[in-house]
C-alpha positions in Angstrom: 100.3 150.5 130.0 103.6 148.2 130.2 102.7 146.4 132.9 98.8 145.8 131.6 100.3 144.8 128.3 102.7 142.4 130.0 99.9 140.7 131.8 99.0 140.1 128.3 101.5 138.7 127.0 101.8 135.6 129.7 99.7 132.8 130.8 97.1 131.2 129.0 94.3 129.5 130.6 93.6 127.2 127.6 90.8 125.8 130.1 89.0 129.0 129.8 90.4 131.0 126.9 89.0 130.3 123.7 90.1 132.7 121.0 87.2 132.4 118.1 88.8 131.2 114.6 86.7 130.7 111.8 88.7 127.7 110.6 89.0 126.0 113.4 88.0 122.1 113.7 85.3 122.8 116.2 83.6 126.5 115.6 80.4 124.7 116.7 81.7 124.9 119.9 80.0 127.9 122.4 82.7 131.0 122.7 83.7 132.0 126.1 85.1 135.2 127.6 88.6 134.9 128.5 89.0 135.9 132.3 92.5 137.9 133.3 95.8 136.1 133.5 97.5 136.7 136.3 101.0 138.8 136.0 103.6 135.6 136.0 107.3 136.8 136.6 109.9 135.9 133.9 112.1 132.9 135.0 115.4 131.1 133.7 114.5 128.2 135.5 115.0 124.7 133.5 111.8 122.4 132.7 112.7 118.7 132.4 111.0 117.3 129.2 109.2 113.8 129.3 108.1 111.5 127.4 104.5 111.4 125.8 102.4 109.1 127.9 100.8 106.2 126.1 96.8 106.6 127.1 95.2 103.6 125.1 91.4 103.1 125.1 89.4 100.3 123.7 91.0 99.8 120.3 87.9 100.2 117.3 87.5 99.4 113.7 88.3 95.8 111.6 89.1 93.2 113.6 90.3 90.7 111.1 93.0 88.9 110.4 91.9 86.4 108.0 92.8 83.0 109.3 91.8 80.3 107.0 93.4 76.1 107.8 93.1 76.0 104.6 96.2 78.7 103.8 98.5 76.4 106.1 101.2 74.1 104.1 101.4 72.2 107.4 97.5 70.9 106.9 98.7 69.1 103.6 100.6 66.4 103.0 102.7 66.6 99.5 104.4 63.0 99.6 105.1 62.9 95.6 108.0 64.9 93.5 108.1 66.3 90.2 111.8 67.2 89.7 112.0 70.2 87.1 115.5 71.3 85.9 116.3 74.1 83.5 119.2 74.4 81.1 120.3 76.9 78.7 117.5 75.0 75.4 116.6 72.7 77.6 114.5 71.3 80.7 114.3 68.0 82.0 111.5 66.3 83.7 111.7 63.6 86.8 108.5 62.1 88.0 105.1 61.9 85.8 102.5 60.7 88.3 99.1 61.1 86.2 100.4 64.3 84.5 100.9 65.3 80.6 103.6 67.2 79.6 104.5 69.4 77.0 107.8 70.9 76.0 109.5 73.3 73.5 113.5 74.0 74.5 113.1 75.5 77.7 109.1 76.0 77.8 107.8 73.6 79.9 104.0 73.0 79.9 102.5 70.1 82.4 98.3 69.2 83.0 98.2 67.0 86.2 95.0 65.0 87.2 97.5 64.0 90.0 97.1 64.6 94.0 99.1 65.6 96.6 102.1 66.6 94.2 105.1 69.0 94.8 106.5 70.4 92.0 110.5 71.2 92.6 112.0 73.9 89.8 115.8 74.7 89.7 118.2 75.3 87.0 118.7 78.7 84.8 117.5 79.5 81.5 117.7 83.3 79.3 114.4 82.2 77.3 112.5 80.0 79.8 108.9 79.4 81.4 106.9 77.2 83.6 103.5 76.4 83.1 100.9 74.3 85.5 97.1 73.6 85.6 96.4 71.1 88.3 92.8 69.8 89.2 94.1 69.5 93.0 96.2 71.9 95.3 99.6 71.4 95.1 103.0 72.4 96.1 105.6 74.6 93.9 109.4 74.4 95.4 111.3 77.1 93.8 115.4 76.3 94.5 117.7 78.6 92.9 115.6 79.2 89.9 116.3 82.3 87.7 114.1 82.2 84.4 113.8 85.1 81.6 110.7 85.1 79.4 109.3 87.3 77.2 105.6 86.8 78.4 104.7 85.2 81.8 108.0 83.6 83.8 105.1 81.3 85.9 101.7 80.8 84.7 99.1 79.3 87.2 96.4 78.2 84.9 93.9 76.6 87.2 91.4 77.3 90.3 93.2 74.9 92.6 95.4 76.5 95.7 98.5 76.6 94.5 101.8 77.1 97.6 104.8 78.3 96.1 107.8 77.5 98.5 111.0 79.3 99.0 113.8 76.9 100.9 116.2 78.6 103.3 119.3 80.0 101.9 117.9 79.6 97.9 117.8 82.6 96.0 115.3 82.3 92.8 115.2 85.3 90.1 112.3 85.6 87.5 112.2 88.3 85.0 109.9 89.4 82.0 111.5 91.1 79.6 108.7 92.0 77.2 109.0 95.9 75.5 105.2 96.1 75.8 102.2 94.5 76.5 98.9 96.1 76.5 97.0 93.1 78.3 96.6 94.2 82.3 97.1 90.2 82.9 101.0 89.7 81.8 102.8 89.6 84.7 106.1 88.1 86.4 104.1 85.1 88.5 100.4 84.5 87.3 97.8 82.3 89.1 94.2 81.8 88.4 93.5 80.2 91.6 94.5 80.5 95.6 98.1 81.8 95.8 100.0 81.6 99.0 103.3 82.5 99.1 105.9 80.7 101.9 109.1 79.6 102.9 112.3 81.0 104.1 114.6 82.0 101.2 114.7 84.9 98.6 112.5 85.5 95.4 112.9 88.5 92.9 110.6 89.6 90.4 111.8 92.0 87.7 109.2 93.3 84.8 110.4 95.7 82.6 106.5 96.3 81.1 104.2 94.0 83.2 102.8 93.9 86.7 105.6 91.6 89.5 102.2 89.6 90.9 98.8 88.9 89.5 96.3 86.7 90.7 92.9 86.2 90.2 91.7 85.1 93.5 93.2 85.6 97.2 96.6 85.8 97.4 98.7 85.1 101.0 102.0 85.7 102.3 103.3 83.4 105.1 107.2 84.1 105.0 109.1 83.7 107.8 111.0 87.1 109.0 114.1 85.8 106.9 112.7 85.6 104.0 112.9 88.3 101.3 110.4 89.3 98.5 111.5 92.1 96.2 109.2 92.7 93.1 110.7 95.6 91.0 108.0 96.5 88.3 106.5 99.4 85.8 103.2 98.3 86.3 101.0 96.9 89.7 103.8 95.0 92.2 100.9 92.7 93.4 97.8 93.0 92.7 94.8 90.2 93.4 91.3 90.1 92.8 89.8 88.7 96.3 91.7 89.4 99.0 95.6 89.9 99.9 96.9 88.9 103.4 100.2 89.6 104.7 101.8 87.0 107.6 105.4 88.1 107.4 108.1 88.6 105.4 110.4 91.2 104.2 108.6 92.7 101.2 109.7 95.3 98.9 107.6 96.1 96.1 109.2 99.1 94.0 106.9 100.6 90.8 108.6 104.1 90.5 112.1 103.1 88.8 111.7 103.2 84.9 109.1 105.7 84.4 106.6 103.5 85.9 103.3 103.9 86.5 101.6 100.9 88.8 100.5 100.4 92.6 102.6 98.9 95.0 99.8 96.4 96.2 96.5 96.6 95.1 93.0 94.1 95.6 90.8 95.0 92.6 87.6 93.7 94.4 88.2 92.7 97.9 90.1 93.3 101.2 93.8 93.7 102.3 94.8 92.5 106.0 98.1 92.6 106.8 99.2 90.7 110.6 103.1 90.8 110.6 106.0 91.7 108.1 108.7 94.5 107.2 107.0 96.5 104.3 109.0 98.9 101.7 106.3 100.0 99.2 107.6 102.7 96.6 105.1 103.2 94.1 104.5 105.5 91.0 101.0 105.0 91.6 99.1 104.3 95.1 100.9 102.3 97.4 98.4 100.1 99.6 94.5 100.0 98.1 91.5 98.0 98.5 89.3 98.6 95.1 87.9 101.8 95.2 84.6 100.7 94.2 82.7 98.7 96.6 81.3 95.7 95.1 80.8 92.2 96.0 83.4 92.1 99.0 83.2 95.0 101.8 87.2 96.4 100.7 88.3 96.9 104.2 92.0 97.6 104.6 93.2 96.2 108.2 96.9 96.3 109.3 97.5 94.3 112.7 101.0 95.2 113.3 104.3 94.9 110.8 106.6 97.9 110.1 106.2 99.8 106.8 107.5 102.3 104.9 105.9 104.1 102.1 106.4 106.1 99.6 103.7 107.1 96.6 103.4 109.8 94.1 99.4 109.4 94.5 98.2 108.0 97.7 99.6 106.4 100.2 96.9 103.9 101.9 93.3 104.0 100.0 90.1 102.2 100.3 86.6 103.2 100.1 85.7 101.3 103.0 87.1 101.4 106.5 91.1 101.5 107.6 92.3 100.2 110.5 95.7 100.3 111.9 97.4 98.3 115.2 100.3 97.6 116.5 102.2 98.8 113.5 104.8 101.0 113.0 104.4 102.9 109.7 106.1 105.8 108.0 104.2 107.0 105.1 105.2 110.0 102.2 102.2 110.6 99.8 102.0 113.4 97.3 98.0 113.1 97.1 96.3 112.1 100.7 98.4 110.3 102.7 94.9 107.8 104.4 91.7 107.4 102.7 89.1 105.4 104.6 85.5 106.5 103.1 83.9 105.0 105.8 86.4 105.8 108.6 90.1 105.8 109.9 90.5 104.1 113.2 94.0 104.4 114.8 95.0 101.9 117.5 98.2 101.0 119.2 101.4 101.7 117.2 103.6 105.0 115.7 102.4 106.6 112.6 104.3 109.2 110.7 102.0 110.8 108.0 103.1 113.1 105.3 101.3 114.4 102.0 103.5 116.9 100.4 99.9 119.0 98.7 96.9 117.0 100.2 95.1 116.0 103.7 96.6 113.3 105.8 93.9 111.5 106.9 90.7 112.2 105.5 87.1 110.4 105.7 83.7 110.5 104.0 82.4 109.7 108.0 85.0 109.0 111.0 88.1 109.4 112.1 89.5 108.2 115.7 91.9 107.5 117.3 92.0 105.2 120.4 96.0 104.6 121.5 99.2 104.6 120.2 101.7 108.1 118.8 100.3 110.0 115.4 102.5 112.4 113.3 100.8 114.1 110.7 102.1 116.6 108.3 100.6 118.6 105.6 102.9 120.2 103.6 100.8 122.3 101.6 97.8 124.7 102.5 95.6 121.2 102.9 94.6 120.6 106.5 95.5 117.3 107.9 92.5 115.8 109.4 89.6 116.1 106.6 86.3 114.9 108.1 83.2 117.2 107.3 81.1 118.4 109.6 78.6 115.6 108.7 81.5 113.2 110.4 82.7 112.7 113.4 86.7 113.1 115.1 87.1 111.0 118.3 90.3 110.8 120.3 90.0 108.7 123.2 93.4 107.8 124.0 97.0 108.3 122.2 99.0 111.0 121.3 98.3 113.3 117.9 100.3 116.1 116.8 99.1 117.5 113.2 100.5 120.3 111.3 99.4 121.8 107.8 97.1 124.3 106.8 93.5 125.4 108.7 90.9 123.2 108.6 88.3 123.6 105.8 86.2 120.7 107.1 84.8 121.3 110.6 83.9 117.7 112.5 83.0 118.0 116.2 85.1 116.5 118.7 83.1 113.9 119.9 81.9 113.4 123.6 83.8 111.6 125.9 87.1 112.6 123.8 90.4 113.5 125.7 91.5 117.0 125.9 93.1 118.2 122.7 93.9 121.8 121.6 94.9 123.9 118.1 97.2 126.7 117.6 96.3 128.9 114.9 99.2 131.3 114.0 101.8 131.3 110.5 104.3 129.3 112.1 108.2 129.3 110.7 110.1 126.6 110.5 112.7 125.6 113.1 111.2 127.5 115.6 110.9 125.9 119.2 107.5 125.7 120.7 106.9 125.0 124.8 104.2 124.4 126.5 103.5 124.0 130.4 101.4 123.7 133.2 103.7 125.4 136.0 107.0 123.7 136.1 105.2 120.5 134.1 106.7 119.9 130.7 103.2 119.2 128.8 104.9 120.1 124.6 108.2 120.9 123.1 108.1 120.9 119.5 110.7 122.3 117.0 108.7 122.9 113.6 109.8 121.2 110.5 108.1 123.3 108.3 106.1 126.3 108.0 102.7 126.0 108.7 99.3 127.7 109.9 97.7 124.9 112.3 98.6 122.7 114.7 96.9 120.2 116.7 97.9 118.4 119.6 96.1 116.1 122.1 97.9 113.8 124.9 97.2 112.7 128.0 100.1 114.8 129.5 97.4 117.5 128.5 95.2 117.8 131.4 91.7 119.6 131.9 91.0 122.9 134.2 94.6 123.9 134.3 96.4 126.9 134.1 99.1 126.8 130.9 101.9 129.2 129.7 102.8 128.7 126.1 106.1 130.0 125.1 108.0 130.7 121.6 111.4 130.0 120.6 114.0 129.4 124.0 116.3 126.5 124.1 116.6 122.7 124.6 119.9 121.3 126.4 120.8 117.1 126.2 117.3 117.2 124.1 116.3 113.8 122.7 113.4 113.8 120.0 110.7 111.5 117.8 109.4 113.5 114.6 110.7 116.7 115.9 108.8 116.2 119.3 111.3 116.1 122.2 110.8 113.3 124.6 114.3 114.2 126.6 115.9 117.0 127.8 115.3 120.7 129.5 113.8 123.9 128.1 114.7 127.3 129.0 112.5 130.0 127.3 113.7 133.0 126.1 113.2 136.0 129.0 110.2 137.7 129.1 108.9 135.2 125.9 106.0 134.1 127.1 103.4 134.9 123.8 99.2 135.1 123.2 99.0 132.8 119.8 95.2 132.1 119.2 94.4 128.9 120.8 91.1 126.8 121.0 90.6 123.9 123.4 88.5 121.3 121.5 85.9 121.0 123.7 83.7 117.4 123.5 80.8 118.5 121.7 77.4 116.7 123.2 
């Protein structure tokens, strides 16, 4: 009895044995019978750990990136100056080519018929504000600026494009100080038209009631990487109408300090495509979100590499359309789901760390897949972390996924042609080691973070038709690790530890 319970206790063919769970991912799938495990003596033996292997297929989903001559200061030639300087009461103006202007201490007001202008502000002023409608584009030079107004710091009152320019080593401050305003349009910086942030220096943006950014068309950041834009707000950090498109930049957008209540970065009827730049987005509402209604622009989010890190007390990275990610690296802490792409979730190239702390990770109306690259999920409460229903479709042909949380309620298909992947189903503790191997071939060691009751894991370390022993608890020596998954070191399992946890291989469904 012993010995036949022993034989019990050991290997696991995850090739062939597929334990029947009625959560599981995949129940679709036809149920075989186990056949018997071979009796595998205990051993103390060390297994070196290795690193994940990066399989990347075809990468899928948005492809854009939103290049437009148009955005590029370098295709305009701004050979006029307008030379602004603010004073405690006071501004002074240098330069009227073909403009009107208008002043009241230090409000400044200017109309310009005028072409190819560049408009240099500097100076300091506690009740100060800039004003500019302008048939043609034009060029605004912020250097060293700090204005305080009770409404709007900048207003941008026309359709033309309208480059606001940060010099190397200036640092510029604008703050709105109004105790409350109930019009959504009060903000830090407003433009009408085409905004396109660029440059090399630092701007701040402080709203104690108002939204950091707000324009009404596309709006475009081409900082270089030593540049620095913080906007520190209650309401939306940035939030434009068309489109926003991110080229670089340190950004850090912060809408959770002072019982706020805005979005990080929003675009209320468009896109977002983001190609390069270091992202800190803390938000009291969502953090990254394409308008949740689909109207006259498809509201595709697309991120083409940068580094972010995220944290929202809703959602973390929203749109109704389709999300994209590539070459990015990107931590992410949402309270509600951590990725919402109605129409799909397409993961490329890159690291992901995903966390909600009571919702899915990733969920879609229709797709999710994932195609290269190393994806963390976490659920922290009973929510599964992959949502797709069975309707969808869940594709993994390449990259590495490990997902934790609670047992799937949606059931997707694996589709055809997917890599080999495989779920535990047990109640899992946390800090408890978890080895897997296919003889003396490190495949997954994993210490768990947290409790939970599913995991999910697919690499191509993980091979098909091969014999695998899964162990519980043991011990890692020199261990080196990414998210809790060790890349480094050697396992010894506990003797005699070898455990039968119910396991399905997520077999391609046809």
């Amino acid at each position: 009895m012993k010995k036949h319970l022993l034989s019990c206790l050991t290997a696991l063919f995850i090739s062939l044995s597929i334990i029947s769970c009625s959560n599981d991912i995949d129940d679709r799938i036809p149920k075989k019978r186990s056949t018997p495990t071979p009796e595998t003596p205990a051993t103390e033996k060390e297994i070196h750990i290795t690193p994940l292997t990066d399989s990347a297929a075809a990468p899928q989903g948005g492809q854009q990136r939103g290049e437009d001559p148009s955005d590029q200061l370098s295709n305009y030639t701004f050979d006029q100056q307008v030379i602004i300087t603010f004073s405690e009461g006071n501004v002074q103006v240098v330069g009227t080519p073909n403009i009107t202007v208008r002043k009241d201490q230090a409000h400044l007001s200017i109309s310009s018929a005028a072409q190819n202008v560049e408009y240099v502000l500097s100076g300091s002023a506690s009740n100060g504000s800039f004003s500019l409608s302008s048939a043609h584009p034009y060029k605004l030079t912020l250097r060293n600026l700090s204005l305080t107004n009770e409404n709007t710091v900048i207003s941008l009152s026309n359709n033309s494009k309208a480059f606001v320019n940060i010099p190397i080593g200036t640092t510029n401050v604008l703050t709105n100080s109004i105790s409350y305003s109930d019009n959504d349009n009060t903000a830090v910086l407003y433009s009408l038209g085409s905004l396109i942030l660029t440059g090399e220096g630092n701007l701040s943006l402080l709203g104690q009631n108002t939204s950091g950014i707000v324009c009404q068309s596309s709006l475009r950041t081409t900082l270089s990487s030593q540049a620095n834009l913080s906007v520190k707000v209650k309401k939306d950090g940035i939030r434009s109408k068309t489109a926003y498109i991110g080229d670089g930049g340190s950004l850090v957008v912060d809408t959770q300090e002072n019982d706020g209540l805005g979005n990080a970065i929003v675009v209320t009827n468009g896109y977002v495509i983001i190609n390069d730049g270091n992202y800190t987005l803390k938000a009291k509402n969502n953090a990254l979100m394409a308008s949740l209604t689909q109207r006259e622009t498809d509201p595709f989010i697309t991120i083409n590499g940068g580094t972010f890190s995220i944290s929202a007390w809703a959602k973390g990275i929203v749109s109704p359309s389709i999300v994209t990610f590539s070459n990015a690296k990107i931590d992410l802490n949402s309270i509600d789901t951590g990725v919402y792409g109605g129409k799909g979730i397409y993961i490329n190239k890159g690291l992901y760390d995903f966390e909600s702390t009571s919702e899915n990770t990733l969920e879609s109306e229709l797709l999710v897949s994932l195609t290269a690259g190393r994806t963390f999920l976490k659920s922290l409460g009973t929510k599964t972390p992959i949502n797709v229903p069975p309707t969808g479709v869940f594709e993994i042909t390449g990259g590495s996924l490990l997902a934790t949380g609670g047992k799937p309620e949606q059931k997707a298909a694996l589709k055809e042609g997917s890599q080999v992947a495989f779920a535990f189903f047990s109640d899992f503790q946390s800090n408890t080691l978890l080895h897997l191997r296919e003889g003396e071939r490190e495949v997954f060691t994993y210490r768990t973070p947290i409790s939970f009751a599913y995991l999910l894991f697919t690499s191509s370390k993980l091979l098909p038709n091969k014999k695998y022993d899964f162990y519980k608890e043991g011990t890692v020596r020199e261990g080196e690790e990414e998210n809790n998954l060790y890349k480094e070191g050697y396992y010894k399992e506990v003797l005699m530890q070898p455990i039968l946890i119910p396991i399905r291989l997520l077999t391609p469904k046809k």
